[in-house]
N, C-alpha and C positions, 0 to 999 in steps of 0.2 A: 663310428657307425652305430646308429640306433638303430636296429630293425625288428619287426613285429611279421612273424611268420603266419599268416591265416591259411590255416587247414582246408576250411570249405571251401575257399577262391584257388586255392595255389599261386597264392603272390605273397609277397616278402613288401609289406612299404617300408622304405629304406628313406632316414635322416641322415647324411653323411656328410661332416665338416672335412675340409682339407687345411692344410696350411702350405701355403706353396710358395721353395724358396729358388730362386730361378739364380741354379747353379752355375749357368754360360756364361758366356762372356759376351751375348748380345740384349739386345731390349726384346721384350716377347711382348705382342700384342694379342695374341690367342693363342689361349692354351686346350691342349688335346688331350682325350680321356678314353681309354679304354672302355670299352658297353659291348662285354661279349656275352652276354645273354641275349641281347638283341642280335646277334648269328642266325636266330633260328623265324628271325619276324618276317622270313617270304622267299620265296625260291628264287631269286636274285641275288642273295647275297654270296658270299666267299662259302661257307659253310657249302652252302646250297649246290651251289657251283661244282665243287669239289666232291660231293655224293653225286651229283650228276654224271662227273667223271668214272667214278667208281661203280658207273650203274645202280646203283642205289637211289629210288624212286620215293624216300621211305620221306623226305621232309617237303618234296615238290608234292605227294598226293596227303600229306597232313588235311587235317583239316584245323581252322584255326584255332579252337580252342587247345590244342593239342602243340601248339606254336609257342615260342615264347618273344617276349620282347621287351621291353624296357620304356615303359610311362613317363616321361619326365613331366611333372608336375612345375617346379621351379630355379632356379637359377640364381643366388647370392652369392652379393661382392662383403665384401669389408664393411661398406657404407648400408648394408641392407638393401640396397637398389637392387633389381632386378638385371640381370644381364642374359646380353641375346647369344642365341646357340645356335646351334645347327648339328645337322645328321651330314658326316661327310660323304657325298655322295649315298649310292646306296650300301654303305658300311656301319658297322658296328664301334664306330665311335665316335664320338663328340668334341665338336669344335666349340670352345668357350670362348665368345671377343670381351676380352677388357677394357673397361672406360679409358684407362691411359696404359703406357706402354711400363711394363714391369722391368726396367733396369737388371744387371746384373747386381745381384748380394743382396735386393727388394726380394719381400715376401707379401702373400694377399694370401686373405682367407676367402674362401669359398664354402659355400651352403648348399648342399643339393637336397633337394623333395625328390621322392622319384617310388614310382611302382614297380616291381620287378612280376614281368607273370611267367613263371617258371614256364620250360617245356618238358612236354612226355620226355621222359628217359629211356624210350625206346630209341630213338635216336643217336644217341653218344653215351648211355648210359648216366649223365649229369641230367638232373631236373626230378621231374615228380613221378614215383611207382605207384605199383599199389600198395605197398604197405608204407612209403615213408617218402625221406628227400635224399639225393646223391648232391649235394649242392657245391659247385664248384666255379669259379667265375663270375660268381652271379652281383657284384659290387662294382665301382665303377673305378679302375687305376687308372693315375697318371701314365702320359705315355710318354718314351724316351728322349730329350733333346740332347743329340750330340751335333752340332753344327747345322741341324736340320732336325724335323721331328722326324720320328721311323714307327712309320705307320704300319701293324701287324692287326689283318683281321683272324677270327677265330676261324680255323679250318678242321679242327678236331684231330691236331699231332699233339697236345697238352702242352703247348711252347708260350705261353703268357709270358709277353716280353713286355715288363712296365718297370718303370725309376722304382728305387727302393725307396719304402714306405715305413712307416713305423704305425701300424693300424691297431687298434683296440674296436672289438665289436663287441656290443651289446644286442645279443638274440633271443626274444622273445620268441616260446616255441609253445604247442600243447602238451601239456602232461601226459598225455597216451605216447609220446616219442622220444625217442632217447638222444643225447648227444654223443658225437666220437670224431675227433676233430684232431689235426696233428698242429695247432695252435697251442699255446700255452693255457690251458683253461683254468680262471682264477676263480669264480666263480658260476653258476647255473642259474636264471631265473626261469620257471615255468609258468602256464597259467594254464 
């Protein structure tokens, strides 16, 4: 993951390669991705739903800049063609369709472009304060195929159920902010 934190916007534009190696034992013709920062892009969602439950009024009377969501800008395969997606219903993750179907022990690389626009951290305390970032979620995982995908939207119990990853992020942040991350941190770039 490449990503470049803008201060003045509160978005994150996110580069992030996958390499996907389709561990089943069937053929996958789309593959599904976690996008739980997009939880918070309208009073519809699981998130939403579930503060409504709880009487909490706090992300239905947001107003939108205060929202966050997730921009998808692009969609690459292997071949650099463009591939089509979708928003699974009104959820927080993404349906990838592949030009042909990914056998068992195949692997396909994936390229995603994508804006991230944080939300207020009054909400679940994840997203943007006033003095900094609580940034938790906000990347796009794989989500789990055990005979079937298991599709888990974000409802704010901290339970991010995605396949194991081996991820390297590069985060480009401003000098006025500090990092503290429980990632292995090999090095820092500021600007």
């Amino acid at each position: 993951i490449t990503a470049i934190l803008d201060h003045e916007s509160q978005q994150i534009q996110v580069r992030q390669g996958f390499t996907y190696v389709n561990a089943s034992q069937n053929g996958l013709s789309t593959l599904y991705f976690n996008d739980w920062n997009h939880a918070y892009a309208n009073k519809n969602t699981a998130l939403a739903k579930r503060f409504a439950e709880e009487f909490n009024r706090s992300l239905h009377l947001a107003k939108d800049k205060e929202r966050g969501y997730t921009e998808i800008k692009t969609i690459v395969g292997n071949d650099y063609s463009g591939l089509d997606w979708e928003r699974v219903e009104n959820r927080d993750i993404i349906a990838v369709k592949l030009e042909q179907v990914l056998e068992p022990g195949q692997s396909i690389q994936l390229f995603f472009t994508y804006i991230v626009h944080l939300p207020s951290a009054k909400f679940t305390t994840y997203g943007y304060t006033g003095q900094g970032y609580n940034l938790k979620d906000w990347y796009l995982t794989p989500v789990v195929f055990n005979e079937e995908w298991l599709l888990y939207d974000n409802v704010n119990l901290d339970d991010l159920y995605t396949d194991v990853t081996n991820t390297s992020i590069n985060l480009k942040y401003p000098d006025k902010l500090f990092l503290a991350t429980n990632y292995d941190e090999s090095n820092t770039t500021k600007f």
